[in-house]
Steps between C-alpha positions, in 0.01 A plus 500: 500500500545786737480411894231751572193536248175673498147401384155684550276330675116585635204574296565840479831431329686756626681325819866373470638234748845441518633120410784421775837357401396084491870474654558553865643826603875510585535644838778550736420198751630269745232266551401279263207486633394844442564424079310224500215753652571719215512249198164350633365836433659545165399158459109603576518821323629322169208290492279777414637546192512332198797453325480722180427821803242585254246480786421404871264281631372617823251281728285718563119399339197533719298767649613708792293250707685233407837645554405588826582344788350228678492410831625747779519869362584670850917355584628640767770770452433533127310836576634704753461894630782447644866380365820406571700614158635796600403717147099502560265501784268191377482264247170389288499164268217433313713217313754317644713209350755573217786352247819570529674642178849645619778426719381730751183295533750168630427544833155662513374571845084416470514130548689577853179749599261356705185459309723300223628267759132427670359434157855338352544732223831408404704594141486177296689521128547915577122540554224536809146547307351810495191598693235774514351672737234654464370512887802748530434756191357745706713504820703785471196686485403441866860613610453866595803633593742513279743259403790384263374157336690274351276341200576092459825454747393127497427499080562729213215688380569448115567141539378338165208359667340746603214617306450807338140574697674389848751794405284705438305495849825528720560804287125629566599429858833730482354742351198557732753479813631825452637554827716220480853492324522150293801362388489237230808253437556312240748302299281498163526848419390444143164381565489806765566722227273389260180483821595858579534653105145307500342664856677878456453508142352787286469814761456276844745624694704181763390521855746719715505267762550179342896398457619226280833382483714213398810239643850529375734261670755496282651690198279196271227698566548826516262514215194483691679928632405566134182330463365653833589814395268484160261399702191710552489553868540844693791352746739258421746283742737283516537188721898377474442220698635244577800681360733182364794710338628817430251636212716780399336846405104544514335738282261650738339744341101516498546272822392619836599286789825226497428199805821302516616221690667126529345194514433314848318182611644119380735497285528878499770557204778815577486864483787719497451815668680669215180431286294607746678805502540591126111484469473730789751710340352520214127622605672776685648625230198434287241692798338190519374367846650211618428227719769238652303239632746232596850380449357152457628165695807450367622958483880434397756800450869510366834462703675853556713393175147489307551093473334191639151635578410317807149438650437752763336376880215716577227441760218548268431188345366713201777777523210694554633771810628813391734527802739193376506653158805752379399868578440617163170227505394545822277803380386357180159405561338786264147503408370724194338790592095488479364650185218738623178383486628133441500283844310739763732570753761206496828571670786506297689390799679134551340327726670346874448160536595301787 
């Protein structure tokens, strides 16, 4: 039995969802604590499957009403105008809560924000329930001026459990909020595919403005480059991050916009500046914009005899100040240029924080 299968799934039939590996991922580590992270999420993502990988069982069921959520539906921080990721401007989650289904999940950042400590959202088995919000559907709307947006930084909007209608309303959304620039992440890039081939089929032609792209962390899954780039979307990025090892040579073509950087909070595994570098490298040769975010936590480089890569001290806890960094990064922080008629009048400009 192959360790990666596909199956339709939907009433429409025409959706594929990819079944992950039911073993953990071997990564580069030195904490065992940060495998056991990563086989709990194998663990979780194995259970959705059965064991011929003829088919998936998803838990969806319900209505939209029923999958959405109950309680509080305005957390603090999980909609902001404002943000501190250094790529967009704001950030707008009308789902949050996720499952982790590759190594570069291990140390996922949302149950450290604030709204999933008040509430005590925490990962249990690889997985914080989803939860919709529909209260927030409509906010970008009221933001005049215009702004990068980060779609879902506390979720993933093609999460299995998300419903099809609940898709389609964000998209709605997106689409009516021309003057914005959205930027949709994900690391299910199949079921993005399949949404998109549904929503720009037949003569509709994809919304300028709206960006999708997918993770790559590691050279595992560099496969999501390929299925991003069959996807039917206008702009394309890519989001290398947190980058865990060198991932060798990107094919970059029909992608628009490289972010790279290292991993930082707890347990914040290395980053060689070498791999930063090759990635950089390699979207200037391709014309492709890119963006250096951070060196991560733990940056490391080599001895002058290329040996012994040692962790390097920065002040930046997140390696995240282009004056410590070697001079060839220090300039790095490219954004694409604006497609006219997209996004209004957005700068394409890094912005100084303090």
């Amino acid at each position: 039995m192959r360790a990666d299968c596909w199956s339709s799934w939907t009433t429409s039939g025409h959706r594929d969802c990819l079944i992950h590996e039911r073993t953990s991922a071997r990564v580069a580590t030195d904490s065992w604590r940060v495998r056991k992270v990563e086989a709990e999420a194998c663990e979780h993502a194995s259970r959705t499957v059965n064991t011929d990988c003829d088919e998936i069982v998803f838990p969806h069921g319900g209505s939209l009403a029923d999958a959405q959520n109950v309680g509080q539906n305005q957390e603090f921080g999980e909609v902001s105008d404002q943000s501190s990721i250094e790529w967009v401007d704001a950030t707008w989650n009308p789902t949050t809560g996720c499952t982790k289904i590759s190594p570069g999940c291990a140390h996922c950042y949302i149950e450290h924000t604030p709204p999933f400590r008040i509430q005590s959202r925490k990962f249990e088995h690889g997985h914080i329930p989803l939860r919709l919000h529909d209260d927030r559907l409509a906010q970008p709307l009221h933001w005049r001026k215009p702004r990068r947006i980060f779609v879902n930084s506390l979720s993933d909007l093609f999460h299995d459990d998300v419903p099809d209608q609940f898709l389609h309303q964000v998209y709605h959304t997106m689409e009516q909020a021309r003057q914005h620039q959205f930027h949709v992440l994900t690391k299910r890039p199949r079921r993005m595919q399949a949404y998109l081939a549904w929503r720009y089929g037949g003569d509709r032609i994809p919304s300028r403005h709206i960006w999708h792209g997918v993770t790559v962390e590691n050279r595992r899954w560099k496969c999501r480059i390929d299925e991003c780039r069959e996807a039917r979307t206008a702009r394309r990025f890519l989001s290398i991050e947190p980058l865990l090892e060198d991932v060798g040579e990107l094919d970059l073509r029909g992608i628009h916009w490289v972010i790279v950087g290292g991993e930082s909070g707890p347990g914040a595994r290395p980053c060689h500046i070498e791999w930063v570098r090759s990635v950089n490298e390699q979207c200037g040769a391709a014309g492709v914009p890119c963006f250096v975010k951070q060196l991560g936590t733990r940056p490391q480089a080599c001895c002058p005899d290329h040996r012994c890569p040692h962790d390097l001290a920065l002040r930046d806890r997140k390696g995240g100040d282009p004056a410590e960094w070697p001079e060839d990064l220090r300039n790095r922080r490219e954004f694409p240029a604006i497609a006219s008629g997209a996004v209004g009048t957005l700068t394409s400009t890094p912005r100084r924080r303090s």
